[in-house]
N, CA, C and O atoms as CSV, one atom per row, in Angstrom:
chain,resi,resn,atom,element,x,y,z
A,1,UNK,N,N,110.957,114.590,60.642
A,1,UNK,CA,C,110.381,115.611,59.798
A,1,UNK,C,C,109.007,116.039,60.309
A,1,UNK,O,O,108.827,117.248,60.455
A,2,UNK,N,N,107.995,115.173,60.605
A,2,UNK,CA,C,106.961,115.356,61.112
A,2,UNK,C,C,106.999,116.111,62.397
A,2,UNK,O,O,106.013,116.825,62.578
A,3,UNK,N,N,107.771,116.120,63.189
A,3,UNK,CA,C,107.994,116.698,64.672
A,3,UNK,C,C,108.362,118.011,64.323
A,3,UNK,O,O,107.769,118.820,65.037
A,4,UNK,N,N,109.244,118.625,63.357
A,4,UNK,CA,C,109.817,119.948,63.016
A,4,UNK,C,C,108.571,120.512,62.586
A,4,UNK,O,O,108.325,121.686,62.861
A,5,UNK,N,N,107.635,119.704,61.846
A,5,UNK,CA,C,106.693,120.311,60.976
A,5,UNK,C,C,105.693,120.797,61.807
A,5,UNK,O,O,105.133,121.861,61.545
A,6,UNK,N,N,105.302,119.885,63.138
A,6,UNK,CA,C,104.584,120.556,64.432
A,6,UNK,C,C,104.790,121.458,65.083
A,6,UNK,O,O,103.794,122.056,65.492
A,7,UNK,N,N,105.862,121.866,65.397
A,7,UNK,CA,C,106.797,122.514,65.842
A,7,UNK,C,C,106.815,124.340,65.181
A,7,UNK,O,O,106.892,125.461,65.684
A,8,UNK,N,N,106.685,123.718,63.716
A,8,UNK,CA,C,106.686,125.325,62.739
A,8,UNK,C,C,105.019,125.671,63.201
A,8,UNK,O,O,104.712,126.804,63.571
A,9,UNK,N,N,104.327,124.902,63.150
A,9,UNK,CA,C,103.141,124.524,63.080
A,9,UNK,C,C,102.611,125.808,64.700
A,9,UNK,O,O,102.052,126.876,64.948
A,10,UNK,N,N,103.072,125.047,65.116
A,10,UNK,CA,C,102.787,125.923,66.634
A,10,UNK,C,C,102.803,127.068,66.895
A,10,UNK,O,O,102.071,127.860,67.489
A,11,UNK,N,N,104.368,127.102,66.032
A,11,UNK,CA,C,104.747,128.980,66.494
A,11,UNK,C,C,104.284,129.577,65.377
A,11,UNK,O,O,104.465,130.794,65.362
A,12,UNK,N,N,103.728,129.099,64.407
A,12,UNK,CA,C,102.995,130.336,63.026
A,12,UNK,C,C,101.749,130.569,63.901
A,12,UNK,O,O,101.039,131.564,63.760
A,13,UNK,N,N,101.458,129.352,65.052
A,13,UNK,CA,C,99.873,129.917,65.195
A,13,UNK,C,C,100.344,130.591,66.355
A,13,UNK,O,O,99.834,131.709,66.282
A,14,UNK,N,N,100.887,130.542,67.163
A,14,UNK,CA,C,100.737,131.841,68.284
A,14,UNK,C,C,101.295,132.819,68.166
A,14,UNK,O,O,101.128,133.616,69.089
A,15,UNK,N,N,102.345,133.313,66.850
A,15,UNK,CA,C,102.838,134.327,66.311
A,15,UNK,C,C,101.400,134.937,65.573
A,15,UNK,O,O,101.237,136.140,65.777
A,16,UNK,N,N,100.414,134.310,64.802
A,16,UNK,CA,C,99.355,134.841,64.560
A,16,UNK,C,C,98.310,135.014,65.318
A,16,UNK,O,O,97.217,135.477,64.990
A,17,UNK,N,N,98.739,134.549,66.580
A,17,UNK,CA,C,97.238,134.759,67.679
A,17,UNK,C,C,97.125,136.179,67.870
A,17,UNK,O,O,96.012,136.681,68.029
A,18,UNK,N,N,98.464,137.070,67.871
A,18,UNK,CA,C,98.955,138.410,68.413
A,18,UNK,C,C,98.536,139.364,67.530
A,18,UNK,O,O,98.723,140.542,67.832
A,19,UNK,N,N,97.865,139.010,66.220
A,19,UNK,CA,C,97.211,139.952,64.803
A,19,UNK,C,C,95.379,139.692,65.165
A,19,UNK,O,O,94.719,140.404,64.408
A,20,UNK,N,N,94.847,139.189,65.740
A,20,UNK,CA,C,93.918,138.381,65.640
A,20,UNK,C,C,92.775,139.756,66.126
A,20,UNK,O,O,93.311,140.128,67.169
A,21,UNK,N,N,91.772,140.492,65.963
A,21,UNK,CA,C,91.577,140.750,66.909
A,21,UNK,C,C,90.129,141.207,67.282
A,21,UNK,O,O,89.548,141.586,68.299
A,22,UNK,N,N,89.708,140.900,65.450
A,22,UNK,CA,C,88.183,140.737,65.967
A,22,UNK,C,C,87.308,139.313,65.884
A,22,UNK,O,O,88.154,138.695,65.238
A,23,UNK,N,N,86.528,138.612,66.017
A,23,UNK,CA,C,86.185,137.503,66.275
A,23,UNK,C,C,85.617,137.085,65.285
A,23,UNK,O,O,84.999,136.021,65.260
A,24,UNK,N,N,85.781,138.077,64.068
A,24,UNK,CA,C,85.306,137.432,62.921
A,24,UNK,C,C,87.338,137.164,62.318
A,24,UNK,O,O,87.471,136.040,61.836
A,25,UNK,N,N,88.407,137.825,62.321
A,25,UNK,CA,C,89.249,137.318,62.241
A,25,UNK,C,C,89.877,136.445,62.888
A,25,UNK,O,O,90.907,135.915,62.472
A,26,UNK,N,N,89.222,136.142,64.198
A,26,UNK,CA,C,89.546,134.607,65.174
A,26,UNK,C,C,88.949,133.914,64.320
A,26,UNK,O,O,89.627,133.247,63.539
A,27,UNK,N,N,87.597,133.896,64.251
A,27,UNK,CA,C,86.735,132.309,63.500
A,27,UNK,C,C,86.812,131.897,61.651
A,27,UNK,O,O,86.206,131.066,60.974
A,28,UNK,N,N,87.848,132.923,61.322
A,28,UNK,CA,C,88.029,132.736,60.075
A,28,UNK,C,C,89.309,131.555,59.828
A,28,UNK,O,O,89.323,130.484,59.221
A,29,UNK,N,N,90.755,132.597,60.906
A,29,UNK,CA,C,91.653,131.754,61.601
A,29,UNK,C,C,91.493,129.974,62.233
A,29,UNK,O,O,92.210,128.976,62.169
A,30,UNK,N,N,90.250,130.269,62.787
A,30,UNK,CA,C,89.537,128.889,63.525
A,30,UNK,C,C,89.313,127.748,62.442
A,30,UNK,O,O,89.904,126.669,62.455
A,31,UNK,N,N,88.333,128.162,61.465
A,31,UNK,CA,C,88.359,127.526,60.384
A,31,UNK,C,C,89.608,126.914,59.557
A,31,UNK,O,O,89.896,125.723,59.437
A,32,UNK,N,N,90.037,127.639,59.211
A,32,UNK,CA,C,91.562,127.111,58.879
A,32,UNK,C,C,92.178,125.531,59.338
A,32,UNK,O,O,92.492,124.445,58.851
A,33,UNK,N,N,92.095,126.281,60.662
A,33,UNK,CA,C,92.946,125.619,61.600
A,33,UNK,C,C,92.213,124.124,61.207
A,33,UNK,O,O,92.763,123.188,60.626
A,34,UNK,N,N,90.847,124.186,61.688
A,34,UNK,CA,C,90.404,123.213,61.454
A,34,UNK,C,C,89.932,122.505,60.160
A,34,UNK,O,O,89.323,121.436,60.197
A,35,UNK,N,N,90.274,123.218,58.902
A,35,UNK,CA,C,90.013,122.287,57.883
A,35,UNK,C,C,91.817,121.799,58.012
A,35,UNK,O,O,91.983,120.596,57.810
A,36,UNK,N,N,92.882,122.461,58.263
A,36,UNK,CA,C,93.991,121.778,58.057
A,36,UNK,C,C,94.248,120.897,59.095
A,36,UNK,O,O,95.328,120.322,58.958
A,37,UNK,N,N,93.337,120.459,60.538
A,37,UNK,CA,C,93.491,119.325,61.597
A,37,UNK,C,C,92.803,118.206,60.623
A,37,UNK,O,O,93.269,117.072,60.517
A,38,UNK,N,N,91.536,118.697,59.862
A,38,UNK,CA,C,91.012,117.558,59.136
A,38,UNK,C,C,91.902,116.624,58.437
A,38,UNK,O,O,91.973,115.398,58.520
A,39,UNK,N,N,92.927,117.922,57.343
A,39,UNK,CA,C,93.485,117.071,56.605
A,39,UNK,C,C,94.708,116.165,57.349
A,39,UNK,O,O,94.863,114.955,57.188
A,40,UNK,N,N,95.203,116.689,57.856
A,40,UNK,CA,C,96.471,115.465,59.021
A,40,UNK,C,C,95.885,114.690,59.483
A,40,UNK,O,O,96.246,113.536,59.253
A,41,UNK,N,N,94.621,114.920,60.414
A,41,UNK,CA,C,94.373,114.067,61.207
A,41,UNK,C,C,92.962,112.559,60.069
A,41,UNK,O,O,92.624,111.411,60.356
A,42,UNK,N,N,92.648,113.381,58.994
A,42,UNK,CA,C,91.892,112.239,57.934
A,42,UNK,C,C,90.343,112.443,58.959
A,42,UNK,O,O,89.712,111.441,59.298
A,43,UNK,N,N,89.921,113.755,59.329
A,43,UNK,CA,C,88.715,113.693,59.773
A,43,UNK,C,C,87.610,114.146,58.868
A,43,UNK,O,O,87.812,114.088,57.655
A,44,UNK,N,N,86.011,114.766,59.502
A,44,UNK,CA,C,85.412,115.364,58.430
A,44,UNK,C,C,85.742,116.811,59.066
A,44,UNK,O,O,85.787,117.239,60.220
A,45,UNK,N,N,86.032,117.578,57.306
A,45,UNK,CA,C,86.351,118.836,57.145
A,45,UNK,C,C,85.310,119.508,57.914
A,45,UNK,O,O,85.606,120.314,58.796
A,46,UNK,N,N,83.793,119.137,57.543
A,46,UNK,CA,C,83.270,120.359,57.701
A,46,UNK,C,C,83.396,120.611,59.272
A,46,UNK,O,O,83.745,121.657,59.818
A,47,UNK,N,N,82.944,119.127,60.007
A,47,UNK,CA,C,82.597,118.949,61.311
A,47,UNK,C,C,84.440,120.020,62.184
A,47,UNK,O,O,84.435,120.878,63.067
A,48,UNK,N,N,85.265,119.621,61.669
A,48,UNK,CA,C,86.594,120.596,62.342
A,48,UNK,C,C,86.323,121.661,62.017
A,48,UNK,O,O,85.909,122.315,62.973
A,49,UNK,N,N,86.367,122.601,60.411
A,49,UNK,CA,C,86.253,123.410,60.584
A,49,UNK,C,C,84.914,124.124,61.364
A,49,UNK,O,O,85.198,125.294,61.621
A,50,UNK,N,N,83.815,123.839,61.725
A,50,UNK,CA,C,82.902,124.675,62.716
A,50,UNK,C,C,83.225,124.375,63.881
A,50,UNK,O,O,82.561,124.982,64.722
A,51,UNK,N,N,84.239,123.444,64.420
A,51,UNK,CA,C,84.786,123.654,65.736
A,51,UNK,C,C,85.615,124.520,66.067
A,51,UNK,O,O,85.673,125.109,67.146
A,52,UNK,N,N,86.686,124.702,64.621
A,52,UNK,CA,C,87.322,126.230,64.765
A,52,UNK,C,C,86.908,127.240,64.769
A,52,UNK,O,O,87.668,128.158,65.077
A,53,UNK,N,N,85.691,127.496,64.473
A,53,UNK,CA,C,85.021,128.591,64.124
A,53,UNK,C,C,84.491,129.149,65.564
A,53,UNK,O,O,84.647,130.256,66.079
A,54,UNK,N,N,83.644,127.701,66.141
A,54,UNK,CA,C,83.183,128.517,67.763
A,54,UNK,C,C,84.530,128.522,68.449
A,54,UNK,O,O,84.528,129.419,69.291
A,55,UNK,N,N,85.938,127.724,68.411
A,55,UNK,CA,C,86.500,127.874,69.426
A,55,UNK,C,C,87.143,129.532,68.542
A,55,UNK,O,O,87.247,130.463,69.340
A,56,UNK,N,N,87.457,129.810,67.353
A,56,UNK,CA,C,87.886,131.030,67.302
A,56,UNK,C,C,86.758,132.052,68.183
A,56,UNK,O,O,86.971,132.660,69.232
A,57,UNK,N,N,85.645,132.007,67.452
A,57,UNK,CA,C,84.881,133.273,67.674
A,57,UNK,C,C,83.991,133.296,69.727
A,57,UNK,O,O,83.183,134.119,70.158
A,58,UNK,N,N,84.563,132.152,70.420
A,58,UNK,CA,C,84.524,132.118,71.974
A,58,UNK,C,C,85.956,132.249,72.865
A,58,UNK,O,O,86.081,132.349,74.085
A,59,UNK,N,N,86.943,132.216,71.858
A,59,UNK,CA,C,88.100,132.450,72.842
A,59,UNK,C,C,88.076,133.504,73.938
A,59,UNK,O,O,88.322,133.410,75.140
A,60,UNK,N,N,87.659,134.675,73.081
A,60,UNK,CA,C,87.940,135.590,74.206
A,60,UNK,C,C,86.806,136.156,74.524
A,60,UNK,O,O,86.666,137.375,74.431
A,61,UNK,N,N,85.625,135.168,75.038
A,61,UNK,CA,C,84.916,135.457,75.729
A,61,UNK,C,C,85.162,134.344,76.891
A,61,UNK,O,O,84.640,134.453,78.001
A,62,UNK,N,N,85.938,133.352,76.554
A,62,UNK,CA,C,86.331,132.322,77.727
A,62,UNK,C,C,87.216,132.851,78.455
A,62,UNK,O,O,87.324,132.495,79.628
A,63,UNK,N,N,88.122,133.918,77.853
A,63,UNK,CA,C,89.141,134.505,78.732
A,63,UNK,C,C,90.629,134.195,78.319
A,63,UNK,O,O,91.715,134.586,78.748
A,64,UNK,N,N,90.322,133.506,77.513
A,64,UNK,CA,C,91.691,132.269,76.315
A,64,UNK,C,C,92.516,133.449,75.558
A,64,UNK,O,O,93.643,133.688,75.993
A,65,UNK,N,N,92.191,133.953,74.820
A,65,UNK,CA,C,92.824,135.182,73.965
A,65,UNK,C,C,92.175,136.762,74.302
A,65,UNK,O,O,91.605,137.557,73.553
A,66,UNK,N,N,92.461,136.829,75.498
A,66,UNK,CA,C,91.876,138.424,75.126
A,66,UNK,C,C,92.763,139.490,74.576
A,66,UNK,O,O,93.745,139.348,75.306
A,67,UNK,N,N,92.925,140.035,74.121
A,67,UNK,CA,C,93.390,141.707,73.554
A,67,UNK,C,C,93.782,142.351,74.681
A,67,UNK,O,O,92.924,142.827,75.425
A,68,UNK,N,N,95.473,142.485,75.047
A,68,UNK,CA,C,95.954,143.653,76.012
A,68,UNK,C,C,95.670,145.097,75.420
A,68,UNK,O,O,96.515,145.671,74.733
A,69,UNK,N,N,94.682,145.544,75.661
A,69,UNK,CA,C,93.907,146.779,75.776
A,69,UNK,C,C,94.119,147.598,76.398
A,69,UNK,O,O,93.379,148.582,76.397
């Protein structure tokens, strides 16, 4: 069950990477992500979610998600 649940897990997020497209809707996304790694993984919320936040709002200045433009 846990493996299917990763699995859904994966493709909701790169089916939503493709809506994403300003970097305040990446680091909102980011957040998310990372208050819900908190809760699986039993970490601190806040400390994940502001890791989602810079890795949302630096993706695509790393070159990670850019926008086919």
């Amino acid at each position: 069950m846990l493996k299917k649940t990763w699995i859904i897990a994966a493709a909701a997020s790169f089916a939503l990477a493709g809506c994403l497209e300003t970097d305040l809707q990446r680091g909102v996304a980011g957040a998310a992500g990372g208050l819900v790694t908190a809760e699986v993984l039993g970490t601190d919320p806040t400390a994940t979610a502001v890791a989602g936040v810079a890795a949302g709002l630096l993706c695509d200045d790393a070159g990670i998600c850019r926008s086919a433009r």
